[in-house]
C-alpha positions as CSV (number, residue, x, y, z in Angstrom):
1,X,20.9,-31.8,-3.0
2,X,17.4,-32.1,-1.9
3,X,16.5,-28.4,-2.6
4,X,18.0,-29.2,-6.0
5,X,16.0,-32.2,-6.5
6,X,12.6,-30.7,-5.3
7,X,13.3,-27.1,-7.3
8,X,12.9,-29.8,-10.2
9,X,10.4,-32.0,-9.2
10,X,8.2,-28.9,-8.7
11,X,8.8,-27.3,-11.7
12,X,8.0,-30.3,-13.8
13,X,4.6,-30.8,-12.3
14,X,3.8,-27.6,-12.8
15,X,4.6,-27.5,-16.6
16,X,2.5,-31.1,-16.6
17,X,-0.3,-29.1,-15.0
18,X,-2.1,-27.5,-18.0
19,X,-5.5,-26.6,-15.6
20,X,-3.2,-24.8,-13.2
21,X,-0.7,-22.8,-16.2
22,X,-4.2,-21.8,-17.4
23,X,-5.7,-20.4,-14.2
24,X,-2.3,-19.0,-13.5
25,X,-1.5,-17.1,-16.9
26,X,-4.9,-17.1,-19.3
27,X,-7.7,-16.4,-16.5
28,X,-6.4,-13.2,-15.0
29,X,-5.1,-11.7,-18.5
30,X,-9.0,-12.6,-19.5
31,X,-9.7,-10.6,-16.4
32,X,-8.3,-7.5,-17.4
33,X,-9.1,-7.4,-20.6
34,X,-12.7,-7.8,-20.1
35,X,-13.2,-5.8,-17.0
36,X,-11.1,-3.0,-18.2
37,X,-12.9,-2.7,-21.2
38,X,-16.3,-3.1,-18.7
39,X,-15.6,-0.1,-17.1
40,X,-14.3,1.5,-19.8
41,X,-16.7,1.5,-21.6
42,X,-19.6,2.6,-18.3
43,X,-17.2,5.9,-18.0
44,X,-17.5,6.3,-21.4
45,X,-21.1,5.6,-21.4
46,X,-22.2,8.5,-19.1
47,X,-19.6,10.7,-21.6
48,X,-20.9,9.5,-24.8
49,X,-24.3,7.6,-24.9
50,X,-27.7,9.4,-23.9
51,X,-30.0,8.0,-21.3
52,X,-33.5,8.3,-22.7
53,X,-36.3,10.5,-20.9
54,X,-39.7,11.1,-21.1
55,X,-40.4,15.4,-20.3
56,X,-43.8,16.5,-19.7
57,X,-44.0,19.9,-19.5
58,X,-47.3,21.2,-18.0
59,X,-46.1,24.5,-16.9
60,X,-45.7,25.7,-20.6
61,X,-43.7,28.7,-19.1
62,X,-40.0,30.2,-18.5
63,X,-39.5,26.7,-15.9
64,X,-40.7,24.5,-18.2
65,X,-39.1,25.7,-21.8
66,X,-36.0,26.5,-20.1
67,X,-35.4,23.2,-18.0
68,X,-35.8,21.6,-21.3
69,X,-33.6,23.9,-23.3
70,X,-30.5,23.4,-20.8
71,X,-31.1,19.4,-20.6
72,X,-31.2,19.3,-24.6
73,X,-27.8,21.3,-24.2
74,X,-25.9,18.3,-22.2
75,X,-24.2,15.6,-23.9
76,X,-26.0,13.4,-21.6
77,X,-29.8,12.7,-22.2
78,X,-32.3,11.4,-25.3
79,X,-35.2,13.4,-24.8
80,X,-39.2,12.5,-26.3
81,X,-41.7,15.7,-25.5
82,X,-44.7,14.0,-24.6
83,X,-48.5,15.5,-22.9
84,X,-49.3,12.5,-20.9
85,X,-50.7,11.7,-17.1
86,X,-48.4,10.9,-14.4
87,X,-50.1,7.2,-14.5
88,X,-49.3,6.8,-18.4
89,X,-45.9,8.1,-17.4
90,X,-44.9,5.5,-14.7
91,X,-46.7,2.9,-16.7
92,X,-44.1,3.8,-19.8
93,X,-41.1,3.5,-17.6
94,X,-42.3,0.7,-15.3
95,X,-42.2,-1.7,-18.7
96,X,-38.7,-0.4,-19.5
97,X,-39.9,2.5,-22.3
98,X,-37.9,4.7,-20.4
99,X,-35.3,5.1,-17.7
100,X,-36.6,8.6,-16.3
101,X,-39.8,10.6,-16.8
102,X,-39.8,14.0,-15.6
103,X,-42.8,16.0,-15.2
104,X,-43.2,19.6,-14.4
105,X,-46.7,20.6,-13.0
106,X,-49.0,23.5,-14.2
107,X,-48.3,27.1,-12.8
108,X,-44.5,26.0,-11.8
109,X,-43.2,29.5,-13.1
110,X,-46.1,31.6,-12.0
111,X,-46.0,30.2,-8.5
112,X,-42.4,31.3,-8.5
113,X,-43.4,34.5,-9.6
114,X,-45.7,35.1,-6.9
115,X,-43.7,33.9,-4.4
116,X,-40.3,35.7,-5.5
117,X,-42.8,39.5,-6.1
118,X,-43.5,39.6,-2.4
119,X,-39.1,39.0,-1.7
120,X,-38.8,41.7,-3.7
121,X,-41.0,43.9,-2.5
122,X,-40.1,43.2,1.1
123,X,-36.4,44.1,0.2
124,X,-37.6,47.5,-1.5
125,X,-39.9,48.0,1.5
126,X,-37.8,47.2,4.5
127,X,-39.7,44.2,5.3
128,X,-38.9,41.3,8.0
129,X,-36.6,38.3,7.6
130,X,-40.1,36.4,7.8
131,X,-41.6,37.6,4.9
132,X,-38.9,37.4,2.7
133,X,-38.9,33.6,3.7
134,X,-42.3,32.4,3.4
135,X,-41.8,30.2,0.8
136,X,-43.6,27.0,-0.7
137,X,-41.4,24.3,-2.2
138,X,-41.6,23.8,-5.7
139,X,-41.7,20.3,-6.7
140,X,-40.7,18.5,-9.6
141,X,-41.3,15.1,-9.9
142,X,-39.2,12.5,-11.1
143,X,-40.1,8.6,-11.9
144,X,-37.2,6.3,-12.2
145,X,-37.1,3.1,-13.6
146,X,-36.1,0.3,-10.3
147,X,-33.1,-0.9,-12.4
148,X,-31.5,2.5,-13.1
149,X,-28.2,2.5,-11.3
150,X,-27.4,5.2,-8.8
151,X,-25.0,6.8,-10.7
152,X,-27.6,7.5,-13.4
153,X,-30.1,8.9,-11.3
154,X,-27.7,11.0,-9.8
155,X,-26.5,12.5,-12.8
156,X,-30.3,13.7,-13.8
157,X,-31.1,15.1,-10.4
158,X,-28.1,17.1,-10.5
159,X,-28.5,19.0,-13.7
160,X,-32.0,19.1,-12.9
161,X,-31.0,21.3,-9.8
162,X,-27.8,23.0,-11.3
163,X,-30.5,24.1,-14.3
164,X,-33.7,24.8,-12.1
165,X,-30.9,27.2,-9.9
166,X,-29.9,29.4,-13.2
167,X,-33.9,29.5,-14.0
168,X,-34.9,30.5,-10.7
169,X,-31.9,33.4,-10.6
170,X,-33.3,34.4,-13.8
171,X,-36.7,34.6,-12.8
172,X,-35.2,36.7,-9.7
173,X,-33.2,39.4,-11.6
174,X,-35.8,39.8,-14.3
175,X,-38.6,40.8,-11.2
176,X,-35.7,42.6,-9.4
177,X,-35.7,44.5,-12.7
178,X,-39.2,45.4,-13.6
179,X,-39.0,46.8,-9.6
180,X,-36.1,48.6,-10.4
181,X,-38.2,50.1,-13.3
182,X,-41.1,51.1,-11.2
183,X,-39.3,53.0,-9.0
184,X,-36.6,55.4,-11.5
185,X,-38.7,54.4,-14.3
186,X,-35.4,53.4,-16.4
187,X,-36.0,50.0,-18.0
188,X,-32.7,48.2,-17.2
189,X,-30.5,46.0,-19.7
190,X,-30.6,42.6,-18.6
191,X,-28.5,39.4,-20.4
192,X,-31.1,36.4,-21.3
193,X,-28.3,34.5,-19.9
194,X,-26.7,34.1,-16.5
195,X,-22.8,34.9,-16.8
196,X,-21.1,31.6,-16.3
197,X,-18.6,33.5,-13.7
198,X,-17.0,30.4,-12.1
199,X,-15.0,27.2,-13.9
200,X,-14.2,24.1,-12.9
201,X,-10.7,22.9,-13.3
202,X,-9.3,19.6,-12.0
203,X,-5.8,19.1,-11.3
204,X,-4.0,15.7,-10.5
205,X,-2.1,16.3,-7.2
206,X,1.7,15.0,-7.7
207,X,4.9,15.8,-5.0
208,X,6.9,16.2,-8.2
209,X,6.7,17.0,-11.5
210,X,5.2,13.9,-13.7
211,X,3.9,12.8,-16.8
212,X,1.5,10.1,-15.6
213,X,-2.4,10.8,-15.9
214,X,-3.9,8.2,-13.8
215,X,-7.0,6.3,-15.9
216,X,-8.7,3.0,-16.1
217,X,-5.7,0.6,-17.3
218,X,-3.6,2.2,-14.3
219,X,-5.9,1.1,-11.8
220,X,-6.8,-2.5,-13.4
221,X,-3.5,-3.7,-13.8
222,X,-2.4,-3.5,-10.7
223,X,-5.5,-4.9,-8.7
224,X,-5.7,-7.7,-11.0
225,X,-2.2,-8.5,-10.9
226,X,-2.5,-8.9,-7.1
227,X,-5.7,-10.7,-8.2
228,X,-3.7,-13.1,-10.2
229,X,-0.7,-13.6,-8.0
230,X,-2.9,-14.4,-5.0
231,X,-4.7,-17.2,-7.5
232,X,-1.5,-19.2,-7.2
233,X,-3.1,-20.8,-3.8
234,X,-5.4,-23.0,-6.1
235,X,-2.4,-24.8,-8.0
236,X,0.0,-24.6,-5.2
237,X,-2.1,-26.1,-2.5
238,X,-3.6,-28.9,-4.8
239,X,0.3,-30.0,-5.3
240,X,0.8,-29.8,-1.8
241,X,-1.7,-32.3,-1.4
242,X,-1.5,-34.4,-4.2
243,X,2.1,-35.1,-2.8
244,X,1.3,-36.4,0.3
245,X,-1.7,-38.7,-1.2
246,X,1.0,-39.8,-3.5
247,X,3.9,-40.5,-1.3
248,X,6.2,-38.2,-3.0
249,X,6.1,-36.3,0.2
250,X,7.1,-38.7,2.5
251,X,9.5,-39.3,0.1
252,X,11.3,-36.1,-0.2
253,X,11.2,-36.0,3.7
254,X,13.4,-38.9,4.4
255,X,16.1,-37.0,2.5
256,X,18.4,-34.9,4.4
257,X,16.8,-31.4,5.2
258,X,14.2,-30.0,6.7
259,X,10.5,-29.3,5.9
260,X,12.0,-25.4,4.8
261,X,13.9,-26.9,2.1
262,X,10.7,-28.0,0.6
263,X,9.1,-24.7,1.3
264,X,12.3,-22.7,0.0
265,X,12.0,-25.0,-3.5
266,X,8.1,-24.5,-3.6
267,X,8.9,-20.6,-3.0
268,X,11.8,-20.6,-6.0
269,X,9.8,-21.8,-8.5
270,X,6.2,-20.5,-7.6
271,X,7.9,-17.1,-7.2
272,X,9.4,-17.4,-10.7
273,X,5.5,-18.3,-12.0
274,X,4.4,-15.0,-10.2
275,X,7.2,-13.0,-11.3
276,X,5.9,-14.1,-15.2
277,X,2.5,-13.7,-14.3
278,X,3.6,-9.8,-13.3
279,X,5.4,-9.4,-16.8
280,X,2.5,-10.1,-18.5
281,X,-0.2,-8.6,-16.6
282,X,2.3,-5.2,-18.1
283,X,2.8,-6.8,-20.9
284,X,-1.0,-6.7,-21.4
285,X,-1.5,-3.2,-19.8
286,X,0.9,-1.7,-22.3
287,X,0.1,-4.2,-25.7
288,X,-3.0,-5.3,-25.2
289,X,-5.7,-2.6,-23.4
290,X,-4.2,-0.2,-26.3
291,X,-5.2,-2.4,-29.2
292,X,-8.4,-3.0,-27.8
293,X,-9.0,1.0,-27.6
294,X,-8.2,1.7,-23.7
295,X,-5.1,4.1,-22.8
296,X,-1.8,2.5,-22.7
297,X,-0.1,1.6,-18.9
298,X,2.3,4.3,-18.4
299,X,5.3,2.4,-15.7
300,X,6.4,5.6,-14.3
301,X,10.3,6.3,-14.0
302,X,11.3,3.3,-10.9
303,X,11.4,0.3,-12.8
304,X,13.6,-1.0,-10.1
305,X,10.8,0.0,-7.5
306,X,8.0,-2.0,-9.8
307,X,10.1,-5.0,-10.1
308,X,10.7,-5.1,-6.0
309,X,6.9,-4.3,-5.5
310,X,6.1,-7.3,-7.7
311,X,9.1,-9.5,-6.0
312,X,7.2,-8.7,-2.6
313,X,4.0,-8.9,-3.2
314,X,4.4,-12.7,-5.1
315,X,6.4,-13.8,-1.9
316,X,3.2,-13.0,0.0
317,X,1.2,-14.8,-2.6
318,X,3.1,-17.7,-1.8
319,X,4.0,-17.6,2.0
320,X,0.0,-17.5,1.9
321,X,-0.4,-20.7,-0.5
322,X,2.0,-22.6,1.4
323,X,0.0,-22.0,4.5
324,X,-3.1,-22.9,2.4
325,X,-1.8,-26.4,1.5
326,X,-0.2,-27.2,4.8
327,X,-3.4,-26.5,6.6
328,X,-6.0,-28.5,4.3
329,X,-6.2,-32.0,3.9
330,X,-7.8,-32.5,0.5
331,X,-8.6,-31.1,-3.0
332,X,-11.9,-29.5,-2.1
333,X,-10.8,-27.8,0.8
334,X,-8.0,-26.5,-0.5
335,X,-9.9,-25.5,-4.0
336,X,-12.8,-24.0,-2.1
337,X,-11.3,-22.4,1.2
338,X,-8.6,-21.5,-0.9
339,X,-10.5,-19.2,-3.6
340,X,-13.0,-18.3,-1.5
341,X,-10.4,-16.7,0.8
342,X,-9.0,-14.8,-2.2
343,X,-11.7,-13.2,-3.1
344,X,-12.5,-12.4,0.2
345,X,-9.1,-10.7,0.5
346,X,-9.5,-9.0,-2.8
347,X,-13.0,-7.6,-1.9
348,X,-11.4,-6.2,1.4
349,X,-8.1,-4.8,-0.2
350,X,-10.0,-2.7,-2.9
351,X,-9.8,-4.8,-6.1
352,X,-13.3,-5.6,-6.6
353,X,-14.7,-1.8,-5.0
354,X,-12.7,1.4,-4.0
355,X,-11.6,1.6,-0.4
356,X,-12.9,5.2,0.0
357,X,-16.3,4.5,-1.2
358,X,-16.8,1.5,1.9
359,X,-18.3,1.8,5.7
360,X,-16.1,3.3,7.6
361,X,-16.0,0.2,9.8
362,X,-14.7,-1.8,6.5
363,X,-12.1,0.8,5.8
364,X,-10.7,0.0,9.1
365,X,-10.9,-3.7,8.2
366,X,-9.3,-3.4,5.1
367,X,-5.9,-2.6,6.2
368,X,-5.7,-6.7,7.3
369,X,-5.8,-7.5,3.1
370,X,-2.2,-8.1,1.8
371,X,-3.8,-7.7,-1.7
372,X,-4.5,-4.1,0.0
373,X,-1.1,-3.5,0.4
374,X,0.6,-4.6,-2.6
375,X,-2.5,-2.7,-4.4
376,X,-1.6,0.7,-2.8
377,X,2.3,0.0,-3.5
378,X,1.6,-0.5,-7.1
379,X,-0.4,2.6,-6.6
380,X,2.6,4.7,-5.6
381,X,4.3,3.8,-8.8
382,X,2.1,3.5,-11.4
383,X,-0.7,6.8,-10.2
384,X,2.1,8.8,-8.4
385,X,5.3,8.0,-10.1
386,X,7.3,7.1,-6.6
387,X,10.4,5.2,-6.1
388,X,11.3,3.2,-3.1
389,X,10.9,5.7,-0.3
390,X,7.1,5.6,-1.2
391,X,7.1,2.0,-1.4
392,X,8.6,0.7,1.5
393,X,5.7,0.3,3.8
394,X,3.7,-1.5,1.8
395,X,6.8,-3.9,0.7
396,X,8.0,-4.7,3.7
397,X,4.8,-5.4,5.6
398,X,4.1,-8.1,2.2
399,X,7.6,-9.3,3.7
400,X,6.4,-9.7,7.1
401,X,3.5,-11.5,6.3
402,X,5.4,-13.8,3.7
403,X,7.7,-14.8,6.8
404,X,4.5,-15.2,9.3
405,X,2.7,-17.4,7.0
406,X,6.2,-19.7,6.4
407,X,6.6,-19.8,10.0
408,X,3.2,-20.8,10.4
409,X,3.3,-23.6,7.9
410,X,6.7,-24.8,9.4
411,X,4.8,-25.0,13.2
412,X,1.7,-26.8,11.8
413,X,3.7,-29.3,9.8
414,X,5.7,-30.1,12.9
415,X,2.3,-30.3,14.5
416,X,0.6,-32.8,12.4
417,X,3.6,-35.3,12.3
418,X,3.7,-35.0,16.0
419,X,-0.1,-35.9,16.5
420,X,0.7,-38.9,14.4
C-alpha cells in the first residue's frame, strides 16, 4: 500500500516537473548532438581543411624546393611563398595572419653537402667512427602562433621531419653516387624519388569476427548517456527535499513501512526515467547523428547485454541521487554539490577526456568513477561487440555501489531522526 501510494505520488511530481523532464531528456540529447558534431567536425578538420603557412625559403636549393614540394603534396596545409625577415614573419603570425611560419636559412642544402662529402669519403677511405660523426645540426625554424593547438603543431613538425628525412637520404645517395662514379667511372642510375618501401595499415583488434568500426557516435553515446543518467541527482534530490519542507515526508512516514519503501518507490520510477533516457540517447545515436551527417550507432549483436548495462548503470545513477538528497538539507546544496559532483565523476571516468591520455596518478584515480565503469561496459558492446561475459565486471561493481549508496542513505536517515 504505501509503496503503491508513493510509486504514484513520485511519478506525478515528476511529470509536473517541466525544469527537471527538460534537464533529464532535452539537455543531454542537446549534448550529443552538439559535441558529436564538435569533434566531428575537428577530426574532420585536420582531414579536410588546410592550416595556413607562411614558407620562406632562403636556401633556394634541393632543401628548400623539395620541403616545399612534399608539404604542397599533403592534404593538410595552405601555403603563401613569401621573401620576408624573421621579424616580419613573427609579426605576421603574432596578429593572427598565420598559424605557422616556416623558414629555411641560406646554405641549408650546401651545408649538408659539405657535411655528408666528408661521411662519404670516410666510408670509401676506411675512416674512424669520429669522423663520420662530426656533424652540425641543421636547423629549421618554426614560429607558431600561441593559440595553435598542440595537435596542430604537431602535425606540421612531423611532416616537416618525415619530409626533411627523404631529402636528406636523397642528398646522401646522390653524393654516394657521384663517389661511386669517381672511383669505376660508371655514372650510376639513380630514381629522383625514394621508393616508398614500407605501408602503414591499421587494423581494429577484435576477439571475434565483427562488423563494428568504432568512430565518433560510438564513443559519444555512451559517455553522454552515463552523463545524462548521472544528471538525474539534480531532479531527484530537489524532490527529496522539497518533501520534507513540504510535509509530504513526514507524511508518507507515519504510514506503515519503512524508509526503503520510499527508496524502493523513488528507485521504480527514477529507474523507468533513466531507462527512457537510455532509449533515446540510441534513439539519437542511430536517427539523429546520421541526419546531421555523423556515422550511424551500430548496437553490436547483445541487445540483451545493452539493455542490462543500461539497467545497472541507471540503478547506480540513482542509489547515488538518493544518497545525494538524503545527505543535503536544501535546494542549493543539493543543486550545487549535486552537479558539481557529476562532473567531477564524469571528468575522472573518461567522458569529458580519454583515460589513457591522463597522469598516470589520475589513471589510478579514475577507477573510483562509476560513470568509468558503466563507460567501459558500454565500451565492450558497442566498440568490441561483447555479450555478457565481457560485461560483468563492470555491471556488477555499478550493482555494488547502487546497494552501498542505499545502505548509506538508509543509515543516515536513521541518523538524522535519531539526532532529533
Amino acid at each position: 500500500m504505501k509503496l503503491r501510494a508513493s510509486f504514484i505520488k513520485e511519478l506525478l511530481v515528476l511529470l509536473r516537473d517541466i525544469p527537471g523532464l527538460i534537464v533529464l531528456f532535452i539537455m543531454p540529447v542537446a549534448m550529443i548532438i552538439v559535441i558529436s558534431m564538435v569533434q566531428d567536425t575537428t577530426i574532420q578538420s585536420l582531414k579536410g581543411s588546410k592550416i595556413d603557412i607562411l614558407y620562406i625559403d632562403n636556401d633556394e636549393d634541393i632543401l628548400g624546393t623539395s620541403l616545399l614540394e612534399g608539404l604542397k603534396k599533403s592534404e593538410l596545409f595552405n601555403i603563401d611563398e613569401d621573401k620576408l625577415s624573421e621579424k616580419d614573419a613573427k609579426q605576421k603570425v603574432a596578429k593572427g595572419d598565420y598559424r605557422i611560419a616556416v623558414l629555411i636559412p641560406e646554405g641549408t642544402t650546401d651545408l649538408i653537402r659539405k657535411q655528408i662529402k666528408p661521411y662519404i669519403s670516410s666510408i670509401f677511405n676506411g675512416g674512424s667512427s669520429e669522423q663520420k660523426n662530426e656533424f652540425t645540426k641543421i636547423q629549421i625554424k618554426i614560429l607558431s602562433d600561441p593559440t595553435t593547438k598542440n595537435t596542430f603543431r604537431h602535425t606540421i613538425i612531423s611532416s616537416l621531419e618525415i619530409y626533411t628525412a627523404k631529402i636528406e637520404t636523397q642528398i646522401l645517395l646522390k653524393i654516394l653516387a657521384e663517389n661511386l662514379e669517381q672511383m669505376t667511372g660508371v655514372k650510376p642510375e639513380m630514381n629522383e624519388e625514394p621508393v616508398e618501401a614500407v605501408e602503414f595499415i591499421e587494423e581494429f583488434a577484435f576477439e571475434k569476427k565483427t562488423k563494428i568500426t568504432p568512430n565518433s557516435t560510438q564513443h559519444n553515446v555512451p559517455a553522454w548517456t552515463m552523463f545524462a543518467m548521472f544528471f538525474i541527482v539534480i531532479p531527484l534530490a530537489g524532490n527529496m527535499i522539497q518533501e520534507r519542507n513540504d510535509g509530504s515526508f513526514f507524511r508518507l512516514m507515519t504510514m506503515p513501512g519503512s524508509y526503503l519503501t520510499v527508496l524502493a518507490s523513488k528507485t521504480s520510477v527514477y529507474l523507468l526515467v533513466a531507462f527512457v533516457q537510455f532509449i533515446l540517447m540510441l534513439l539519437v545515436g542511430i536517427l539523429i547523428l546520421p541526419a546531421c551527417g555523423l556515422p550511424i550507432l551500430k548496437l553490436g549483436s547483445h541487445p540483451l547485454a545493452l539493455a542490462f548495462m543500461g539497467l545497472t548503470s541507471g540503478l547506480a545513477a540513482i542509489g547515488y541521487g538518493l544518497l545525494v538528497g538524503t545527505i543535503t538539507n536544501t535546494h542549493e546544496q543539493s543543486g550545487v554539490f549535486g552537479s558539481v559532483s557529476v562532473i567531477i565523476l564524469a571528468a575522472l571516468g573518461g567522458i569529458w577526456y580519454p583515460i589513457y591520455a591522463m597522469p598516470e596518478i589520475m589513471q589510478k584515480i579514475s577507477i573510483i568513477s562509476p560513470l568509468n565503469w558503466g563507460l567501459n561496459g558500454f565500451y565492450e558492446i558497442f566498440l568490441k561487440d561483447s555479450g555478457f561475459i565481457n560485461i560483468i565486471g563492470n555491471s556488477s561493481a555499478l550493482i555494488i555501489f547502487f546497494i552501498a549508496t542505499i545502505a548509506m542513505s538508509l543509515f543516515i536517515e536513521k541518523a538524522k531522526r535519531l539526532n532529533k
